[in-house]
C-alpha positions as CSV (number, residue, x, y, z in Angstrom):
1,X,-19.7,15.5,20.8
2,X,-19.3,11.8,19.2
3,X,-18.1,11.5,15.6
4,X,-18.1,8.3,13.7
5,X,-14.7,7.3,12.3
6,X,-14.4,5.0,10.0
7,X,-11.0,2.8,9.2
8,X,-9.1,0.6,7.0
9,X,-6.9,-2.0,8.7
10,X,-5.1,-5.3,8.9
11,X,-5.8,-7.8,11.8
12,X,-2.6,-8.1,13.8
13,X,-3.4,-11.4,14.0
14,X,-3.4,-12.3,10.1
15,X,-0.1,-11.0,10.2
16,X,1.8,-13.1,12.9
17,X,0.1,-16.0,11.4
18,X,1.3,-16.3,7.7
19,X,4.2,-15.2,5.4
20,X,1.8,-13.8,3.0
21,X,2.8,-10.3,1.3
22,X,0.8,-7.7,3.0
23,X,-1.6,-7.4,-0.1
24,X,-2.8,-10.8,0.4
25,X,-4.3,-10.1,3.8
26,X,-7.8,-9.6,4.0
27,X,-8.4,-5.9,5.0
28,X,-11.4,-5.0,7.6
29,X,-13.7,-2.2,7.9
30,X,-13.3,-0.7,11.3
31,X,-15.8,2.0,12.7
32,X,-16.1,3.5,15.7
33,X,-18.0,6.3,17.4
34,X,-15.6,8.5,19.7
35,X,-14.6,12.4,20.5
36,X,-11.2,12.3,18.5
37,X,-9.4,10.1,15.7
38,X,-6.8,9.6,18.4
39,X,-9.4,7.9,20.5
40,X,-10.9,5.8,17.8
41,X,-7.3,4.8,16.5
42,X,-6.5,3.9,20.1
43,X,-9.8,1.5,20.6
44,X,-8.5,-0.7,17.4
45,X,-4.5,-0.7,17.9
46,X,-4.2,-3.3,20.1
47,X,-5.6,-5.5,17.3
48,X,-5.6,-3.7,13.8
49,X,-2.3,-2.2,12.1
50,X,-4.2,1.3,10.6
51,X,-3.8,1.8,6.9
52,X,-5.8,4.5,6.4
53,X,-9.2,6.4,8.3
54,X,-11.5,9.0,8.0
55,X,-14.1,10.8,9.7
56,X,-17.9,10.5,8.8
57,X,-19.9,13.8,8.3
């Protein structure tokens, strides 16, 4: 069964780019449809640092 999680996060990017405080970066919506949070968090890693995530009901 697919949920839809739904994420806070910070492009990786933005941060290797600037010596901005980290509350100065532009934060992203991030959702995704998988079987687990583990699964979702592991699709956006790569290029998002996670602040915080929930599931949709």
């Amino acid at each position: 069964m697919l949920y839809t999680f739904l994420f806070k996060g910070i492009a990786r990017r933005d941060l290797s780019n600037t010596r901005k405080s980290i509350d100065e970066l532009p934060t992203y919506t991030l959702r995704k449809q998988a079987e687990s949070e583990q699964q979702a968090r592991a699709f956006f890693a790569p290029f998002y640092v996670i602040l915080e995530g929930g599931l949709v009901c």
